[in-house]
C-alpha positions in Angstrom: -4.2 183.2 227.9 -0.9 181.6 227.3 -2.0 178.3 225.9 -4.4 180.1 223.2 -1.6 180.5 220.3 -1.2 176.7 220.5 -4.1 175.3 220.9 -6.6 177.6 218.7 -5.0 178.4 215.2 -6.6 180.7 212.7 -8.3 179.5 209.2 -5.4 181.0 207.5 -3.1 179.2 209.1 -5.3 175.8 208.8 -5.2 176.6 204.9 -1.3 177.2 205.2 -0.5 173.7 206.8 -3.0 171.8 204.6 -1.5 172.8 201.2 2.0 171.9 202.9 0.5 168.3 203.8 -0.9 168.2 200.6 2.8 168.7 198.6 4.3 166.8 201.2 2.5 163.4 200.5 2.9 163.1 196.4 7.0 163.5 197.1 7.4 161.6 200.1 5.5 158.8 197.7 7.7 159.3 194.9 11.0 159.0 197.1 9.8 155.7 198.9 9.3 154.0 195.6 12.7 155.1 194.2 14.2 153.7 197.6 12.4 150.5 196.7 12.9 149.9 193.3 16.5 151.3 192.9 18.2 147.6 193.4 16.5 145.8 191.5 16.4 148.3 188.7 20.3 148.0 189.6 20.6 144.4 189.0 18.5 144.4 186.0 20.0 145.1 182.6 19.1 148.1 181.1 17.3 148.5 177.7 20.0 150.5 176.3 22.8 148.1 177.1 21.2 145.1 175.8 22.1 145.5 172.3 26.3 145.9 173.3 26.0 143.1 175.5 24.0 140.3 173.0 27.3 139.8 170.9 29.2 138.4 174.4 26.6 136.2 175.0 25.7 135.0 171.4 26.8 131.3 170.3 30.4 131.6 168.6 30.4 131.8 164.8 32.2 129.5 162.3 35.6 131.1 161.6 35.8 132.3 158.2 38.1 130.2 155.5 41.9 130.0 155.8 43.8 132.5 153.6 46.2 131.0 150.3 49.5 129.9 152.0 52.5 131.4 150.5 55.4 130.0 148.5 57.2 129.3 151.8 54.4 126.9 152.9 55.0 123.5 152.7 52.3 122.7 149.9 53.7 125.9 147.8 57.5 126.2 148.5 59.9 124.7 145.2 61.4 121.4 145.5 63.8 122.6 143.0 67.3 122.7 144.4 66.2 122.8 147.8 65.9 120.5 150.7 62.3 120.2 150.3 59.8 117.6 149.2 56.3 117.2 148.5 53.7 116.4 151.4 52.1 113.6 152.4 49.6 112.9 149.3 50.5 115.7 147.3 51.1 115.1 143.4 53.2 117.7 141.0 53.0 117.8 137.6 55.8 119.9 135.7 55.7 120.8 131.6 58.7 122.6 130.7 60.8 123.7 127.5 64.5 124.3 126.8 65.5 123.7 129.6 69.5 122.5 130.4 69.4 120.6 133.3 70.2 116.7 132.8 66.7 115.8 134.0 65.4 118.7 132.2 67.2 118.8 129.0 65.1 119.8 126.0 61.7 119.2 127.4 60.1 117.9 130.6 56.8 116.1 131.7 57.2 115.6 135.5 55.3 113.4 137.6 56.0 113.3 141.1 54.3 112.2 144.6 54.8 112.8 148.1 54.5 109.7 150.2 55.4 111.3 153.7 58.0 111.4 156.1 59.5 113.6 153.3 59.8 111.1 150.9 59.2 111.9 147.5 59.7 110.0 143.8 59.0 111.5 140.2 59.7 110.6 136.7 60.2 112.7 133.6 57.9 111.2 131.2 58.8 113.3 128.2 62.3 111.5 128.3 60.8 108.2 128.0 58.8 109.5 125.6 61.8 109.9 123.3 63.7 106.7 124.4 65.1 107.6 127.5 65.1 106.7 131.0 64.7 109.5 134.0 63.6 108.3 137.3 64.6 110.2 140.5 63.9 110.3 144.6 63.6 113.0 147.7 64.1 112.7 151.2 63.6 115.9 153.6 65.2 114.2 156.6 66.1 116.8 158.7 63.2 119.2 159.3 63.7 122.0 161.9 62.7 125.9 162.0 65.8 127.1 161.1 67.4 124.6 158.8 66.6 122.1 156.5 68.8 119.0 154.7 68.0 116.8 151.5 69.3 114.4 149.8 68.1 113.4 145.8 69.6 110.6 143.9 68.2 110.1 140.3 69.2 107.3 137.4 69.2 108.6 133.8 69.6 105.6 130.7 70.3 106.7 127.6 70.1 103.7 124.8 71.2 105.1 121.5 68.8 103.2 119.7 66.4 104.1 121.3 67.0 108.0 120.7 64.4 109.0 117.9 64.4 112.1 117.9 67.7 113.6 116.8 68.7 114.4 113.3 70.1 112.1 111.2 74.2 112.8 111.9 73.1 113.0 115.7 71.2 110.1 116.0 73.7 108.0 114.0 75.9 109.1 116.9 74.2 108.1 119.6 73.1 105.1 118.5 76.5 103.9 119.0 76.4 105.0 122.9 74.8 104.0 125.9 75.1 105.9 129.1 74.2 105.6 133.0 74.0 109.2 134.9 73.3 108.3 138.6 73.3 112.2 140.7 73.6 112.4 144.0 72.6 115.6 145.3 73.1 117.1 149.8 71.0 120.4 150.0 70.9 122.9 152.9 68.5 125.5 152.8 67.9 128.0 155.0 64.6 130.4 155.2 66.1 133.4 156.9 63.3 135.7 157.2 60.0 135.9 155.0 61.4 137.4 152.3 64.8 136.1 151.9 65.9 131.8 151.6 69.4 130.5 151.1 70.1 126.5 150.1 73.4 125.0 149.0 73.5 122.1 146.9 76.0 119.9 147.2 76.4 117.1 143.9 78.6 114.6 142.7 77.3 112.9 139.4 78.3 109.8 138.2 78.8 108.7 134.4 79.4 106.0 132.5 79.6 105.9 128.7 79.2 102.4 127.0 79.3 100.7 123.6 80.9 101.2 120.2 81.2 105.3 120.2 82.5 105.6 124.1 86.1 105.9 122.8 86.1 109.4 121.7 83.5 111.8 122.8 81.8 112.8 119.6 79.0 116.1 119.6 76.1 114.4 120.6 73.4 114.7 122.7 74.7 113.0 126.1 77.7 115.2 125.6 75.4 118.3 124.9 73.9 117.8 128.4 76.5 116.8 130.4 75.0 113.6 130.4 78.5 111.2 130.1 80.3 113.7 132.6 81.5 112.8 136.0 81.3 116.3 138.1 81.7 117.5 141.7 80.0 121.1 142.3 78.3 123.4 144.4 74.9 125.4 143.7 74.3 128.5 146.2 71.0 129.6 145.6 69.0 132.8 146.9 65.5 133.5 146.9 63.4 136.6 147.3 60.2 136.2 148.2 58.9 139.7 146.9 54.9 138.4 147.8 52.9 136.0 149.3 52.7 134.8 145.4 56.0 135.7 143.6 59.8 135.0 144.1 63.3 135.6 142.5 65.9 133.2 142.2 69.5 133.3 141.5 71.7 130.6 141.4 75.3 129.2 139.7 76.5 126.2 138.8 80.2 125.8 140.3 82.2 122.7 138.9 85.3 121.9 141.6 85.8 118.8 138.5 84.5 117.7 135.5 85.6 114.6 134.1 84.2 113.0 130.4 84.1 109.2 131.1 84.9 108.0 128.0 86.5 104.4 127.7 89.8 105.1 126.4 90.9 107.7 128.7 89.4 110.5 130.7 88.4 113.9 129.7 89.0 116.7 131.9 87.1 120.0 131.2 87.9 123.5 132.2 85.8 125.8 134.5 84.8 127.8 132.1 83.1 125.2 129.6 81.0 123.7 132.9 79.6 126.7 134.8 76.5 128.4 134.5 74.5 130.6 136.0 70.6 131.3 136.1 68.1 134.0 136.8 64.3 132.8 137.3 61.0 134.7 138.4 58.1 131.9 139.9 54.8 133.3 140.6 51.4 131.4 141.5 48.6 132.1 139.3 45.6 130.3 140.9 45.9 127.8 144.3 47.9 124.9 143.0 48.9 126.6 139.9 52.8 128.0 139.4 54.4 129.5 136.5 58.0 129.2 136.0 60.6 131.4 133.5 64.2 131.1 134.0 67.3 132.8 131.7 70.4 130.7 131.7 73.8 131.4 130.8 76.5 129.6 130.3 78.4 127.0 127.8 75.8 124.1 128.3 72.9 126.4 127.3 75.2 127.0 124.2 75.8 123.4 123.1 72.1 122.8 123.5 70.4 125.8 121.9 73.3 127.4 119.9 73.3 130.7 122.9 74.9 131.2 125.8 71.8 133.0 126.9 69.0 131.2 126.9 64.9 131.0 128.2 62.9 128.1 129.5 59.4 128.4 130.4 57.6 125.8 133.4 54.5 124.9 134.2 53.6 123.8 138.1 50.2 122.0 139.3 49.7 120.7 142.9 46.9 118.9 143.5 
């Protein structure tokens, strides 16, 4: 009687158990195959991640072109009255116009060359053009991050006779002269920040007048240019770099002597008769390109152009 419940069960309770069995099995299924494929599904990368990892694993890419240096880079900065000098293989070509300078008097049609370690040699070829002899050097010796030195000497010839182009009172002049201008320039520059460079020329020029008209220093065109002067001066100059592709520069000319070497006796000449100052804006059009227009003032740009303020215009390549 007492073993009966557990041993004989009813139909409705054979139905009850059954079902149970029955939604027992499908889940007890379902979580055994979870257990089993959960690692490896795990270790395997998922579909939807496939497409953020691909650009890890892919083959590196070319990088894309180098940008257009700025004017502060070596194959962009100016050469002009700064320590610098063109790189290894690099050759300048410079057209300018009124300009004051004595190896830029009147007109220029530069041709320089960088043959490394700094060094660097050019030649005005509109001078000889005319008659007259401009050949000069560069050496960037002293090359840090901070501070720069260069030195320059040039040789200028003037032979009277061989000076065509003046009018006829000038040339008659200046036939009668010969003179030697050796200049020796020590610059310092200094690139403070991105924006702002300082250099500091340091020149002493030497002169020598020879032949029938070196007496007495009559108006002609070495005198004009300061050609048959002996001078000591300083030139501080300051750049702003307002872009990657424009800069401003201001500069003076300050005479500490000036000294006509004329045969008979020495010429001293006031301050005021030998400084100058001068205003320019250079500006890359193109890679390798650089335009140039400077305002000078000052008695120099007088004798030359009949003002004492005065344009010149440049032209730059690099190639």
């Amino acid at each position: 009687m007492l073993r009966e419940p557990l041993t004989v069960s009813s139909p409705l309770r054979r139905a009850r158990h059954g079902g149970a069995e029955r939604r027992l099995l499908p889940s007890l299924a379902l979580g055994l195959w979870a257990f089993g494929t959960g690692p490896a599904a795990a270790q395997s990368p998922a579909p939807a991640q496939s497409p953020v990892s691909a650009p890890s694993l892919a083959p590196a890419q070319s990088p894309a072109p180098a940008p257009v240096g700025d004017l502060q880079s070596p194959e962009q900065r100016d050469t002009r009255y700064s320590a610098y000098s063109l790189p290894l293989g690099v050759w300048g070509l410079d057209v300018s116009a009124l300009g004051i300078g004595g190896g830029d008097a009147f007109a220029k049609l530069g041709v320089a060359l960088g043959f490394g370690s700094g060094i660097e040699a050019s030649m005005n070829l509109a001078h000889v053009g005319v008659g007259l002899l401009n050949l000069s050097g560069a050496w960037h010796f002293l090359d840090t991050r901070y501070f720069d030195l260069g030195f320059r000497v040039g040789v200028w010839y003037g032979h009277g006779e061989w000076f065509w182009t003046a009018e006829y009172l000038r040339e008659r002049i200046a036939s009668q002269i010969d003179v030697l201008n050796v200049p020796l320039a020590l610059t310092g520059s200094v690139p403070l920040t991105r924006q702002v460079q300082l250099d500091l020329v340091m020149q002493y020029t030497y002169a020598q007048v020879f032949g029938a008209g070196s007496s007495t220093r009559e108006h002609s065109f070495f005198g004009d240019a300061e050609l048959d002067t002996l001078q000591f001066f300083f030139r501080p100059v300051v750049r702003w770099f307002i872009s990657d592709s424009t800069a401003l520069g201001l500069l003076a000319k300050l005479p500490v002597s000036s000294t006509v070497a004329l045969r008979s006796q020495p010429l001293e000449l006031p301050f005021s008769d030998t400084w100058s100052f001068e205003a320019g804006l250079r500006s890359r059009f193109v890679p390798g390109l650089f335009g140039n227009v400077r305002l000078y003032y000052g008695a120099v740009a007088h004798a030359l152009y009949g003002a004492h303020l005065y344009p010149s215009f440049e032209l730059e390549l690099r190639l």
